[in-house]
C-alpha positions as CSV (number, residue, x, y, z in Angstrom):
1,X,-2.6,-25.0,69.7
2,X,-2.2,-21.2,69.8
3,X,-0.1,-21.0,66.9
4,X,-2.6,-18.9,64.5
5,X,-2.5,-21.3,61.8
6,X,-5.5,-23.3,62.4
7,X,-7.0,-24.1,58.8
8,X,-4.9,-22.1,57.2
9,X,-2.0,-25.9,56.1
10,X,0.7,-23.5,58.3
11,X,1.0,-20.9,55.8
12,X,3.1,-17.6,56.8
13,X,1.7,-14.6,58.4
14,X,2.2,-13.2,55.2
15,X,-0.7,-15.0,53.2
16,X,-3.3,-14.6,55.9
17,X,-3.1,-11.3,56.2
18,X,-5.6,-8.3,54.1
19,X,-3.0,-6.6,51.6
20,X,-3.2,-4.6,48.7
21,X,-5.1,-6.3,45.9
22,X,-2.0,-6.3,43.6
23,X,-0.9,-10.3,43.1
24,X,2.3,-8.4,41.7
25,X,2.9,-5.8,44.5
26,X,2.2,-9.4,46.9
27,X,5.2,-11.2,45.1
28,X,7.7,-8.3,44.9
29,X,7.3,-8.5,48.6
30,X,7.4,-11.5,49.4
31,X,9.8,-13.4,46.6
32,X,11.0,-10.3,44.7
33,X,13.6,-12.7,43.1
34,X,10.5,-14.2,41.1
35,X,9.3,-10.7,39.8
36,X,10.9,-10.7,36.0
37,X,11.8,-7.4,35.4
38,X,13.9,-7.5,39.0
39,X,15.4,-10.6,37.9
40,X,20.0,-9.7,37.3
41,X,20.8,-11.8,34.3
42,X,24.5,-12.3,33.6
43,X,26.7,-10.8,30.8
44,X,26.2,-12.9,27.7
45,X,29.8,-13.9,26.5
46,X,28.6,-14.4,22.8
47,X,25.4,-13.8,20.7
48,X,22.5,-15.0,22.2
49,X,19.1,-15.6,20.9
50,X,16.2,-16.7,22.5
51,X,12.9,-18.1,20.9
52,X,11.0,-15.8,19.9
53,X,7.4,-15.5,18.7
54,X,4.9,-13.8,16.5
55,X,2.4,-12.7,14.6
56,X,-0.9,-11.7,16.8
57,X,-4.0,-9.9,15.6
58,X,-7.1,-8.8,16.8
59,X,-10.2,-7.0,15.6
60,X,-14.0,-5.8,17.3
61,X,-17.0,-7.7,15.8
62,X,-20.9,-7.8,16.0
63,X,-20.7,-10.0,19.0
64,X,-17.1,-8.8,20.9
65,X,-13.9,-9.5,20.0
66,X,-11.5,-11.7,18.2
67,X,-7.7,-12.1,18.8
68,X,-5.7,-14.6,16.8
69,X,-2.0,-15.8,16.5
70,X,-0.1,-17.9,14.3
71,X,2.0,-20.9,16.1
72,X,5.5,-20.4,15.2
73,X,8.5,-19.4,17.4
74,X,11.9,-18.4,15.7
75,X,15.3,-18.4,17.5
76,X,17.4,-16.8,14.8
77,X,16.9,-17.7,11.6
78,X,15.4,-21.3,12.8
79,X,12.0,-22.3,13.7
80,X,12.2,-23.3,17.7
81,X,8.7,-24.4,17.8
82,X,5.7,-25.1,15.2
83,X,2.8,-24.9,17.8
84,X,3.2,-22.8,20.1
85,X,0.0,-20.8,21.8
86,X,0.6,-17.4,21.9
87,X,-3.5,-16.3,23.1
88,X,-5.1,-17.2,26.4
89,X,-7.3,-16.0,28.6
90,X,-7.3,-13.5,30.9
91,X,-10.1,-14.0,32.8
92,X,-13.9,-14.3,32.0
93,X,-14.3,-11.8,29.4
94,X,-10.8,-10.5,28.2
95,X,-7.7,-12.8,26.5
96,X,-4.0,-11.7,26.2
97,X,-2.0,-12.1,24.0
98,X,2.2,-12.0,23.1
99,X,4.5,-11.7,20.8
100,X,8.8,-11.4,21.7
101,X,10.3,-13.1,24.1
102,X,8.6,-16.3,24.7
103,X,9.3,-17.5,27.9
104,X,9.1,-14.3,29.3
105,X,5.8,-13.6,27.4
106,X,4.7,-16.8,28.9
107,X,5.4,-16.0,32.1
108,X,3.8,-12.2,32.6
109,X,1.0,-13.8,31.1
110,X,0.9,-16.5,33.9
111,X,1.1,-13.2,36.4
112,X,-1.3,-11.4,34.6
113,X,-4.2,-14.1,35.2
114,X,-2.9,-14.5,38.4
115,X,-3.4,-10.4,39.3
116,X,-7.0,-10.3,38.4
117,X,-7.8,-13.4,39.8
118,X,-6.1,-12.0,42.9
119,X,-8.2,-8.8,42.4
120,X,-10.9,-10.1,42.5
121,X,-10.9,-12.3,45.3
122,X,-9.3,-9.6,47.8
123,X,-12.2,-7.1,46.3
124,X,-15.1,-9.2,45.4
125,X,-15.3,-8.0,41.9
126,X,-14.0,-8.0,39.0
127,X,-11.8,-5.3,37.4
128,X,-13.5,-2.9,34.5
129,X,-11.5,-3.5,31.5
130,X,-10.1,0.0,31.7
131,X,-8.5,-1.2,34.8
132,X,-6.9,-4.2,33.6
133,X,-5.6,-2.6,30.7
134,X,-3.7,-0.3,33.4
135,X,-2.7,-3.5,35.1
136,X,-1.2,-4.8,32.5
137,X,0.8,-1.3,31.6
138,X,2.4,-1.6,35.0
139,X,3.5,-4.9,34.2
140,X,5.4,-4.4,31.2
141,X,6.6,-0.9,32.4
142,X,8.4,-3.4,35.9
143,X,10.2,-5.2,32.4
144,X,12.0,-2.3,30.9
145,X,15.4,-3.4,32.2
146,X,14.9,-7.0,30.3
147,X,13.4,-5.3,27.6
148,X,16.6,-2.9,27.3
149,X,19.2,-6.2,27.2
150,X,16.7,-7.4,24.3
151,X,14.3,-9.1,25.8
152,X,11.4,-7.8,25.2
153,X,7.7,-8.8,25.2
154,X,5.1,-6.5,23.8
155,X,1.3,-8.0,24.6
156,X,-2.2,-7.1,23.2
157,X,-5.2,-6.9,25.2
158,X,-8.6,-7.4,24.4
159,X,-12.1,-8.2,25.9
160,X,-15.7,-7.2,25.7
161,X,-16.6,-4.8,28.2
162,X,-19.5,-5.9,30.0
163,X,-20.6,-1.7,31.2
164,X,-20.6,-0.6,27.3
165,X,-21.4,-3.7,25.9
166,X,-19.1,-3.7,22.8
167,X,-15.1,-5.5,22.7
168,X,-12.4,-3.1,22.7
169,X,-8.8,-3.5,22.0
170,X,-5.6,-2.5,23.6
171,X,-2.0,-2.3,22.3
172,X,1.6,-1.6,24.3
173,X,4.5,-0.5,23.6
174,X,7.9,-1.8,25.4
175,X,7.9,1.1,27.7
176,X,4.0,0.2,29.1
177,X,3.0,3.1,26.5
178,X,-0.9,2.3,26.0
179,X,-3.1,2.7,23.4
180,X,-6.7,1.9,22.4
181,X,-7.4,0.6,19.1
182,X,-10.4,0.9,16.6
183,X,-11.7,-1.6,14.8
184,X,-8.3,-4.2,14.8
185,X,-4.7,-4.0,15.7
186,X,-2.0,-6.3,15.9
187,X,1.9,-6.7,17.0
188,X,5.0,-8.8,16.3
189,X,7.4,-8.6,13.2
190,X,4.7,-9.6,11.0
191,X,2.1,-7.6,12.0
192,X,2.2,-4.5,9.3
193,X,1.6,-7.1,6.3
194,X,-1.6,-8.7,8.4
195,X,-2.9,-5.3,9.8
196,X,-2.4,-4.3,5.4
197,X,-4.8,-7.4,4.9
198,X,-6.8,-6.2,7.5
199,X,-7.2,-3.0,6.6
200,X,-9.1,-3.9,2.8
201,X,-11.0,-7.0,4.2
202,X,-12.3,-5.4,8.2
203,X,-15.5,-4.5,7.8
204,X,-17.4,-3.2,11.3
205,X,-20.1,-6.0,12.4
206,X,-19.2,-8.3,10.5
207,X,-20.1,-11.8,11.7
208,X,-18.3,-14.6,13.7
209,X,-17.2,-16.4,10.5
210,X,-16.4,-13.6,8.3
211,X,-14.6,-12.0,11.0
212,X,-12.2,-15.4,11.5
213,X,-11.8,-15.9,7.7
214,X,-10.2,-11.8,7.7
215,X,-8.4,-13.2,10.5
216,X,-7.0,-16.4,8.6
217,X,-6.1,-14.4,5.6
218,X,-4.5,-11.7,7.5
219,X,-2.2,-14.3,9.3
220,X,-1.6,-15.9,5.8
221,X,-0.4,-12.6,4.2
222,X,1.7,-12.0,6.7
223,X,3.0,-15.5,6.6
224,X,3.8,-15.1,3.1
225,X,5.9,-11.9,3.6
226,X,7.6,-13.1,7.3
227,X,9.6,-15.9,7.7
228,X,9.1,-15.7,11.5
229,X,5.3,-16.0,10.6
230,X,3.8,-19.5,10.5
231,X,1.3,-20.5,8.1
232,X,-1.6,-22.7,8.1
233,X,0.2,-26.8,8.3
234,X,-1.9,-29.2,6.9
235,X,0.6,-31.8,6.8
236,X,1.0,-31.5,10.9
237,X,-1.9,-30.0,11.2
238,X,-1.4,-26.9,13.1
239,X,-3.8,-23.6,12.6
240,X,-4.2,-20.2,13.8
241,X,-5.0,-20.1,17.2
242,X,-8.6,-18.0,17.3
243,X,-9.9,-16.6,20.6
244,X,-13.5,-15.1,20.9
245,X,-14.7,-12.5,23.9
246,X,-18.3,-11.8,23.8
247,X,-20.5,-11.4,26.5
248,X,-20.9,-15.2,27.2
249,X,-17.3,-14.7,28.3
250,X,-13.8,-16.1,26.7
251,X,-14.0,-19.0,24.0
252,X,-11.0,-21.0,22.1
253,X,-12.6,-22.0,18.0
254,X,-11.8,-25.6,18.6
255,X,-9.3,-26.8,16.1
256,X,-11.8,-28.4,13.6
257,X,-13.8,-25.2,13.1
258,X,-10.3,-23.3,12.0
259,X,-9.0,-25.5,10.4
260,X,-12.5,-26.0,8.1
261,X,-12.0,-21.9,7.5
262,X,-8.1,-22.7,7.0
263,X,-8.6,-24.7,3.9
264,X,-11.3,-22.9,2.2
265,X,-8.9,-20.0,2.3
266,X,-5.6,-22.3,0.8
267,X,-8.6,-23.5,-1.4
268,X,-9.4,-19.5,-2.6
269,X,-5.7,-19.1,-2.8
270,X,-5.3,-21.6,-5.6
271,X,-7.1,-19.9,-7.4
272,X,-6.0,-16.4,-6.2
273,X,-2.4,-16.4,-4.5
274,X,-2.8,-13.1,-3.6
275,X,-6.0,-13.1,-1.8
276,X,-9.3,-11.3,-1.8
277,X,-9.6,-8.2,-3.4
278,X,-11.0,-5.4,-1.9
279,X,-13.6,-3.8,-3.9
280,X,-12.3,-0.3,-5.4
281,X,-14.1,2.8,-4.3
């Protein structure tokens, strides 16, 4: 009786209180020891290497936006992990994705849903996706000190932006350095060679299909030319991981959809190893 935490389980002061609408400004004062980038990591006595993973892409569309990853997570010059998801969700209509450091790009992912979830609960409405962009900036700008002892995670950010009605595309550098991208983008180590496929077979408007096949081939050339790069496995079955944003909101291909576009692109590689050709001017 009197205490103040009536229907509230006991909590502290501290969550039933209004505050600023930033989950990550909340946790840096409450358990700043669980903020990454404040984190002090101890002086490696020898070489050390942490799984690491890559290649992401993604690209507008008639209906939004796509973003896709391969599965594959390196720790050296060994493959840590064959399936590992590399997209998710933001929220509702955007999807993040990472490539570096893998349990660190796990976890500022995991904080990333969490500050516009946060957001919009303290506010009552969502973020515009210029604004979560700039969320995000902040969030990689707090891990500069773990991204100056070489761990680094360098996100991309996409979603359909429900005020103009088309998706848009953000990329990052390590420093929070923003930029907005036309047409498609991508990041990691393999990234130039599936941005070069991208570049002959994009097309603005194309369709849901023809945009995921780019996407497939894409992530195949740069498989081909990027050990840290995973390809389509048929023996273990494990496929690109393809995220779509339109204005229904987020939605993951199921597996059986990519992996139907998966083999009629090892299919059309039997026959040509080197892909589609784009059509000369």
């Amino acid at each position: 009786m009197g205490d103040g935490t009536h229907g509230t389980a006991g909590l502290p002061p501290a969550f039933r209180t209004a505050g600023s609408s930033s989950f990550l400004d909340f946790l840096a004062a409450q358990a700043p020891g669980l903020v990454p980038g404040r984190q002090v990591l101890p002086a490696a006595r020898e070489p050390f290497e942490a799984p690491h993973g890559t290649t992401i892409v993604a690209a507008t569309y008639a209906d939004g936006v796509l973003m896709a990853g391969d599965r594959r997570v390196t720790m050296g010059n060994v493959i840590a992990h064959r399936d590992f998801d590399k997209v998710f969700p933001a929220d509702e209509h955007s999807a993040v994705a990472m490539a570096g450091t893998a349990g660190l790009g796990s976890e500022m992912v995991k904080l990333f849903q969490l500050e516009l979830e946060h957001y919009e609960k303290v506010e009552g409405a969502q973020l515009s996706l210029d604004g979560k962009a700039n969320r995000l900036t902040t969030m990689i700008r707090g891990n500069l000190s773990m991204a100056m002892q070489g761990l680094a995670v360098v996100p991309l950010f996409a979603g359909y932006d429900v005020d103009r009605g088309t998706g848009r595309i953000f990329t990052y550098d390590v420093t929070g350095g923003r930029t907005e991208e036309r047409g498609f983008a991508g990041t990691g180590s393999g990234s130039m060679y599936a941005r070069g496929a991208l570049k002959k077979l994009y097309r603005a408007d194309m369709a849901e299909r023809d945009i995921v096949t780019a996407a497939v081939q894409a992530l195949y050339d740069a498989a081909e030319e990027d050990s840290a790069t995973g390809g389509p496995d048929l023996t273990r079955a494990v496929y690109p991981l393809i995220a779509l944003v339109t204005e229904d909101g987020y939605r993951r291909m199921p597996d059986a959809e990519v992996a139907e576009i998966a083999r009629a692109v090892l299919e059309g590689r039997r026959e040509a190893p080197d892909g589609p050709q784009a059509p000369p001017l």
